[in-house]
MMTF fields as JSON, N, C-alpha, C and O atoms, coordinates in Angstrom:
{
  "mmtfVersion": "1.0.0",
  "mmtfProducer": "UNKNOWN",
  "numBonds": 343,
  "numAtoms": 344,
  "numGroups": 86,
  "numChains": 1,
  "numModels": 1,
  "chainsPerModel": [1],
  "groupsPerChain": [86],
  "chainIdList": ["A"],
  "bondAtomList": [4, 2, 8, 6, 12, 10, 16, 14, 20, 18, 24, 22, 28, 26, 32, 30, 36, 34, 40, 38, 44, 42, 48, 46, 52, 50, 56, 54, 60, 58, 64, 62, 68, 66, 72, 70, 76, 74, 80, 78, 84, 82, 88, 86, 92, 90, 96, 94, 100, 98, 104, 102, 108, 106, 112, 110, 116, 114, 120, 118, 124, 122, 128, 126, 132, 130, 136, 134, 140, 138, 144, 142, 148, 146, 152, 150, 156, 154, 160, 158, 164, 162, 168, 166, 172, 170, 176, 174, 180, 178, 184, 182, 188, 186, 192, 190, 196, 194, 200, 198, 204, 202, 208, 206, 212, 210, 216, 214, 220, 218, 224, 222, 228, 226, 232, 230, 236, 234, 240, 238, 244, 242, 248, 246, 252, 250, 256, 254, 260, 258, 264, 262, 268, 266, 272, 270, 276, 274, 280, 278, 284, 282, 288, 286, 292, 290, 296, 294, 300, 298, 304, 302, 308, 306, 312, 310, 316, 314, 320, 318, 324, 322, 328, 326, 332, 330, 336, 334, 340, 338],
  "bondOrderList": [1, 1, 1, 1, 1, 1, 1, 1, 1, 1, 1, 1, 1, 1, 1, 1, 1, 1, 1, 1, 1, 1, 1, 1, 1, 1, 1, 1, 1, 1, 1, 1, 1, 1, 1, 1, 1, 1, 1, 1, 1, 1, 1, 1, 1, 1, 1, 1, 1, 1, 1, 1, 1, 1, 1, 1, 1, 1, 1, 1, 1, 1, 1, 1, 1, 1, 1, 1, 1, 1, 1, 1, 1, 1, 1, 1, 1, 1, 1, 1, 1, 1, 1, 1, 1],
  "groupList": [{"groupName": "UNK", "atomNameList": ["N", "CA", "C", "O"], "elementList": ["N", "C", "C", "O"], "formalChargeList": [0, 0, 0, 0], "bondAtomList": [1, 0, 2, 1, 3, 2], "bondOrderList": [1, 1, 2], "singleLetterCode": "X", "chemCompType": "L-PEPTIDE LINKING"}],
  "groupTypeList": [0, 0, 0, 0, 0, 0, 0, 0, 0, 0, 0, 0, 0, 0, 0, 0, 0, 0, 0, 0, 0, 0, 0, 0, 0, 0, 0, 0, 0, 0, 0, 0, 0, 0, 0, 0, 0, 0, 0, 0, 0, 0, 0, 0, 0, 0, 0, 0, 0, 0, 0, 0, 0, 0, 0, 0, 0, 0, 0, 0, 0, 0, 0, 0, 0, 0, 0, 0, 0, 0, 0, 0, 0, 0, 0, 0, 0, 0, 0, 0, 0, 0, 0, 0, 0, 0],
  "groupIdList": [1, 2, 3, 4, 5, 6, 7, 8, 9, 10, 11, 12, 13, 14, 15, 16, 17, 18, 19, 20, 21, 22, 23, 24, 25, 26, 27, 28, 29, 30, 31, 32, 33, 34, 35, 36, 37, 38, 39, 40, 41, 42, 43, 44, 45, 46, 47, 48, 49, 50, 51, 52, 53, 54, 55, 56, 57, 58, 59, 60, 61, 62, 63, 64, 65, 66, 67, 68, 69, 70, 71, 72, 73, 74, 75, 76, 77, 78, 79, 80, 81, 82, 83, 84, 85, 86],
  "secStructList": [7, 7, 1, 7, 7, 1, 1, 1, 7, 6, 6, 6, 1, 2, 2, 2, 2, 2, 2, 2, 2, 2, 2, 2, 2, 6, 6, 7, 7, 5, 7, 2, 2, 2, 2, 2, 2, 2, 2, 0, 0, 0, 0, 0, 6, 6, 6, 7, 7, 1, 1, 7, 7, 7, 6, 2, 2, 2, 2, 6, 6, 2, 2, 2, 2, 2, 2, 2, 6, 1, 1, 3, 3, 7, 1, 1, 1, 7, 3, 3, 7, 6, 6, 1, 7, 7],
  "xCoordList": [-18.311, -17.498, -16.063, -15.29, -15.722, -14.297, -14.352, -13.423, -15.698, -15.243, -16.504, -17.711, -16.055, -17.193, -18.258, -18.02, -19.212, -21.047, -21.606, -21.132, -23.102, -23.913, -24.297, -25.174, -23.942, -24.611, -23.56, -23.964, -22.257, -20.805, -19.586, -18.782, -19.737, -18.696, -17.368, -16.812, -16.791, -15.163, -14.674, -14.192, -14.793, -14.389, -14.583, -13.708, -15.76, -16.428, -15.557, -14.623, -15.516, -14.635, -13.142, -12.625, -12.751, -11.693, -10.425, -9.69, -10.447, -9.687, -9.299, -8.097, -10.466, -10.557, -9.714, -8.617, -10.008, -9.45, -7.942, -7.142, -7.483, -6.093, -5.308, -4.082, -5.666, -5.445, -5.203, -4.616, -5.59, -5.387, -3.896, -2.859, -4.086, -2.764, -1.581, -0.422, -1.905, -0.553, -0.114, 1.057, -0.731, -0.516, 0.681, 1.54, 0.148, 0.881, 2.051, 3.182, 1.709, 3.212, 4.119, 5.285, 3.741, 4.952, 6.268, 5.975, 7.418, 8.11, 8.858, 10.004, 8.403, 8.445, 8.101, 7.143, 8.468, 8.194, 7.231, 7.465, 6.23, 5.525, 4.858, 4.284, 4.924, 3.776, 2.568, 2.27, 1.679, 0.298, -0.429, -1.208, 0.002, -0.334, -0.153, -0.952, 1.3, 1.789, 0.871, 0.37, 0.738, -0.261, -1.613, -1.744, -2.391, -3.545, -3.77, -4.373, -2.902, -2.241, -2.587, -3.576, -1.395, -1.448, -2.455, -2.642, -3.325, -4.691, -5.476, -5.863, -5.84, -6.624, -6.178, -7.047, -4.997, -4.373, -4.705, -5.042, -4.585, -4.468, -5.831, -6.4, -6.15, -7.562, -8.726, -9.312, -9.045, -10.134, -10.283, -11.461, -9.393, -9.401, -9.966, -10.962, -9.059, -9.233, -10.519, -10.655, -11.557, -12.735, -11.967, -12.285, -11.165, -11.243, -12.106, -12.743, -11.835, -12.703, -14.299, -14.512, -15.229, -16.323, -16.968, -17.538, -16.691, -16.54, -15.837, -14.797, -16.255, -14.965, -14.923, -15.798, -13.777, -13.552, -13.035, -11.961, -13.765, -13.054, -12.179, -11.587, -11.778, -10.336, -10.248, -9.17, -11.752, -11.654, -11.828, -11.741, -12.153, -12.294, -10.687, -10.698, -9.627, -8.866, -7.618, -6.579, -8.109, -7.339, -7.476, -6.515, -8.953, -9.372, -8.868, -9.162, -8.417, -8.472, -6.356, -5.488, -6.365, -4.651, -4.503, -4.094, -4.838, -5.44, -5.602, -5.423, -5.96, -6.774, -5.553, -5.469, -4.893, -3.646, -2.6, -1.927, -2.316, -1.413, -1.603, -0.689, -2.989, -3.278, -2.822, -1.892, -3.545, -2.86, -1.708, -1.551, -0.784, 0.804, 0.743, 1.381, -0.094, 0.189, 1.539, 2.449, 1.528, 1.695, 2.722, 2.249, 3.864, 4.557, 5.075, 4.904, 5.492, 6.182, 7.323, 7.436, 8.178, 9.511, 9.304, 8.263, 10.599, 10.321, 9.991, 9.636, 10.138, 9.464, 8.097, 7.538, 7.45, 6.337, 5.964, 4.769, 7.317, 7.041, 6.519, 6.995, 5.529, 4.947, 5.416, 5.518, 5.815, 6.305, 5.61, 5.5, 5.148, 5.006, 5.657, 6.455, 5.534, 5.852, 6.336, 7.202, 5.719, 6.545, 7.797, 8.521, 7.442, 8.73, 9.924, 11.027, 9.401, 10.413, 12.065, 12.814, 12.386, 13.437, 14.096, 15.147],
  "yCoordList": [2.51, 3.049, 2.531, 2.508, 2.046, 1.329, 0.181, -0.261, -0.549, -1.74, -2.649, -2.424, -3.185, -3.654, -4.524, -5.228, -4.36, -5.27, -5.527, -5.628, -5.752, -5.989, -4.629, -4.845, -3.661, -2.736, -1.536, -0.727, -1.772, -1.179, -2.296, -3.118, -2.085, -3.211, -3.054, -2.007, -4.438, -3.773, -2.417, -1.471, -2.369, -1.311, 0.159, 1.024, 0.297, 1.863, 1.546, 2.346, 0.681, 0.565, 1.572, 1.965, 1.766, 2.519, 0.737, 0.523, 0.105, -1.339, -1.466, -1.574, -1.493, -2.025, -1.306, -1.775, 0.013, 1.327, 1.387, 2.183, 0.569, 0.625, -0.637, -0.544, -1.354, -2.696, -2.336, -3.172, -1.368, -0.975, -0.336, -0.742, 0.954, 2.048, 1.032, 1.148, 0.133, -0.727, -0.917, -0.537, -1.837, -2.587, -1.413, -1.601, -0.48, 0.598, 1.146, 1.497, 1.132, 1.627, 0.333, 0.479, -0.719, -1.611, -1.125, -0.48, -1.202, -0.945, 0.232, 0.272, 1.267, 2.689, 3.602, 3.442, 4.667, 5.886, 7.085, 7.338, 7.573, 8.26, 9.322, 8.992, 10.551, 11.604, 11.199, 10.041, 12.05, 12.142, 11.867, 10.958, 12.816, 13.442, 12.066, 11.721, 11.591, 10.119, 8.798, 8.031, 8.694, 8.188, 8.281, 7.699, 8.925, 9.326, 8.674, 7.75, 9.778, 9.207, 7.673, 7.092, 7.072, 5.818, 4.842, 3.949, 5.156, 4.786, 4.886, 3.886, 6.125, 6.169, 5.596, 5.589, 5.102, 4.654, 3.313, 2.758, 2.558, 0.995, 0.32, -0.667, 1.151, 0.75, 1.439, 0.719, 2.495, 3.428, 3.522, 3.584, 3.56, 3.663, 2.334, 2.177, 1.146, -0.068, -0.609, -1.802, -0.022, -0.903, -2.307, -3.479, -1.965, -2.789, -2.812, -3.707, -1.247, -0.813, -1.185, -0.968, -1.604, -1.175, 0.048, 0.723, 0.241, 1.995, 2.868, 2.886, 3.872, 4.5, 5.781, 6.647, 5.791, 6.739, 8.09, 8.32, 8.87, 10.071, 10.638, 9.896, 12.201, 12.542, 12.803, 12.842, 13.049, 13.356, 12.214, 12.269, 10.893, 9.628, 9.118, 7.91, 9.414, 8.799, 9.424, 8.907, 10.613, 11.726, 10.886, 10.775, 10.354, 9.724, 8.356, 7.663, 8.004, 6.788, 6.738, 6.033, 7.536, 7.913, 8.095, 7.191, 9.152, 9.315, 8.547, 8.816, 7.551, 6.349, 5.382, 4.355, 5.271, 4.496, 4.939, 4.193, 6.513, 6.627, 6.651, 6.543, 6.817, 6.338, 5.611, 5.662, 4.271, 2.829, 2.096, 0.963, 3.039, 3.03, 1.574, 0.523, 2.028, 1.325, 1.778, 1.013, 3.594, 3.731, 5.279, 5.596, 5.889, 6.937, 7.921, 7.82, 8.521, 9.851, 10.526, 10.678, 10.919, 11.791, 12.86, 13.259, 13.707, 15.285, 16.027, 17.201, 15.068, 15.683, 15.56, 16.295, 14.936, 14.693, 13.524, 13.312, 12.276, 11.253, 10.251, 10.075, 9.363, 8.633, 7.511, 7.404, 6.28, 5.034, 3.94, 4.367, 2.387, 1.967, 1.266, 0.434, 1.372, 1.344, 0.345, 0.168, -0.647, -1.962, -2.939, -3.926, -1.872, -2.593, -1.112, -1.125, -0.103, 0.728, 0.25, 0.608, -0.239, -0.383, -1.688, -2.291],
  "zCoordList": [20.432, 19.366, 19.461, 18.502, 20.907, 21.024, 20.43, 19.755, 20.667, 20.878, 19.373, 19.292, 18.841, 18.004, 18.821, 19.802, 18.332, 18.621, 17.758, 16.626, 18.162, 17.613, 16.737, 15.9, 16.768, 16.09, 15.09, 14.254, 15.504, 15.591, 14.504, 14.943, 13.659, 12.708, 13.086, 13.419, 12.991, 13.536, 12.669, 13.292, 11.445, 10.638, 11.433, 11.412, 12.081, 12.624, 13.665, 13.714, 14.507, 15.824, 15.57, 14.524, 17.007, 16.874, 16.9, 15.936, 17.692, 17.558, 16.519, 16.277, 15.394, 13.957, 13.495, 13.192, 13.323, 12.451, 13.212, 12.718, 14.426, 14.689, 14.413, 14.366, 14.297, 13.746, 11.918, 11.231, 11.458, 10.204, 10.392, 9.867, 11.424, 11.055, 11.698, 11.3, 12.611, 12.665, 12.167, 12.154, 11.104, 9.753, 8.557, 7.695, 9.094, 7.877, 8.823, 8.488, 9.575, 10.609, 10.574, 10.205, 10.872, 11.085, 11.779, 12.785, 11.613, 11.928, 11.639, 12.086, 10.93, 10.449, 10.883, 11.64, 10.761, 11.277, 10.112, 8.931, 10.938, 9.545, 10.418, 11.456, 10.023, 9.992, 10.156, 9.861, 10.641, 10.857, 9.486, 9.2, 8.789, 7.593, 6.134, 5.263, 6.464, 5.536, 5.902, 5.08, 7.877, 7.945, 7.055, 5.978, 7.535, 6.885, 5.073, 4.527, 4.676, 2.804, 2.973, 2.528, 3.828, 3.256, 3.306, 2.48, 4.706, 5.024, 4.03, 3.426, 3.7, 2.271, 0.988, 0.116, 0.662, -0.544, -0.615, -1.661, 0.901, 0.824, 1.207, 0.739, 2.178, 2.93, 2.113, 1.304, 2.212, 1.757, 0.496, 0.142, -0.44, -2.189, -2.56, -3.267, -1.881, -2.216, -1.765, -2.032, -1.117, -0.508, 0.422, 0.219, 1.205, 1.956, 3.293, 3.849, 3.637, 4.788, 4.352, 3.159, 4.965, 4.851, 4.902, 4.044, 6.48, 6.531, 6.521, 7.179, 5.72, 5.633, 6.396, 6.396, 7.056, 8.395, 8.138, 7.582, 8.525, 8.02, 8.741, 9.526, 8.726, 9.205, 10.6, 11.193, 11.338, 12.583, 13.525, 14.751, 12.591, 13.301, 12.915, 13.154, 12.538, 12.392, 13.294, 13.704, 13.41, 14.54, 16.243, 17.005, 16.558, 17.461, 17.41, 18.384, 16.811, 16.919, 16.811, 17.325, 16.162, 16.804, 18.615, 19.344, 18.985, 20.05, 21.106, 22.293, 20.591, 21.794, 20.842, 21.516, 20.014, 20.419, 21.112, 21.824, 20.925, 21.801, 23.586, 24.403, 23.856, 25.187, 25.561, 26.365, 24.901, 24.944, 25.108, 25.563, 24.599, 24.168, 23.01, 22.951, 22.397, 20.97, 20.324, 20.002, 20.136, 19.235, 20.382, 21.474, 19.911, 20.462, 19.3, 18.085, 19.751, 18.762, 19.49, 20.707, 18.495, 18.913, 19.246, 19.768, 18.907, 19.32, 18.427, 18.529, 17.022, 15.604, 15.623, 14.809, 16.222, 15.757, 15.09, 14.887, 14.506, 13.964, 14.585, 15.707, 14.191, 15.153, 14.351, 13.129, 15.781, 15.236, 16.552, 17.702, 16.133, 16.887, 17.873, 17.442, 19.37, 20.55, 20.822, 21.679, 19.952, 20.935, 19.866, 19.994, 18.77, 17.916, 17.906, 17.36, 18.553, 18.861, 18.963, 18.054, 19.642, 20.56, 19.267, 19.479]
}
């Protein structure tokens, strides 16, 4: 489920599905919630995703970026990514 295969499309992957919210984070700062929105606006409305991930796979897959230190958050709660932080 991390990692795409033979049986797992990058899209279902959590990689895939973070390689997306990067893309929308860039160098910005956004809510959980604005996240999400914009995921569904650009990716999910548009059929770009193949699969389309729902809210508790996208919670996980936040999750396992911030493990990673993809991805960090303030004391608000805004999450921005980590390595264009600074």
């Amino acid at each position: 489920m991390i990692l795409p295969n033979k049986y797992i499309t990058i899209s279902e992957s959590l990689i895939g599905l973070s390689a997306c919210i990067l893309d929308i984070i860039s160098n910005e700062k956004y809510t959980v919630e604005q996240i999400w929105d914009k995921l569904n606006k650009e990716y999910i409305n548009n059929n770009k995703l193949k699969y389309k991930p729902n809210y508790s796979k996208f919670i996980l897959t936040i999750t396992y970026m911030y493990m990673s230190q993809m991805i960090n958050y303030d004391d608000k709660g805004v999450i921005f990514n980590e390595n264009i932080a600074t």
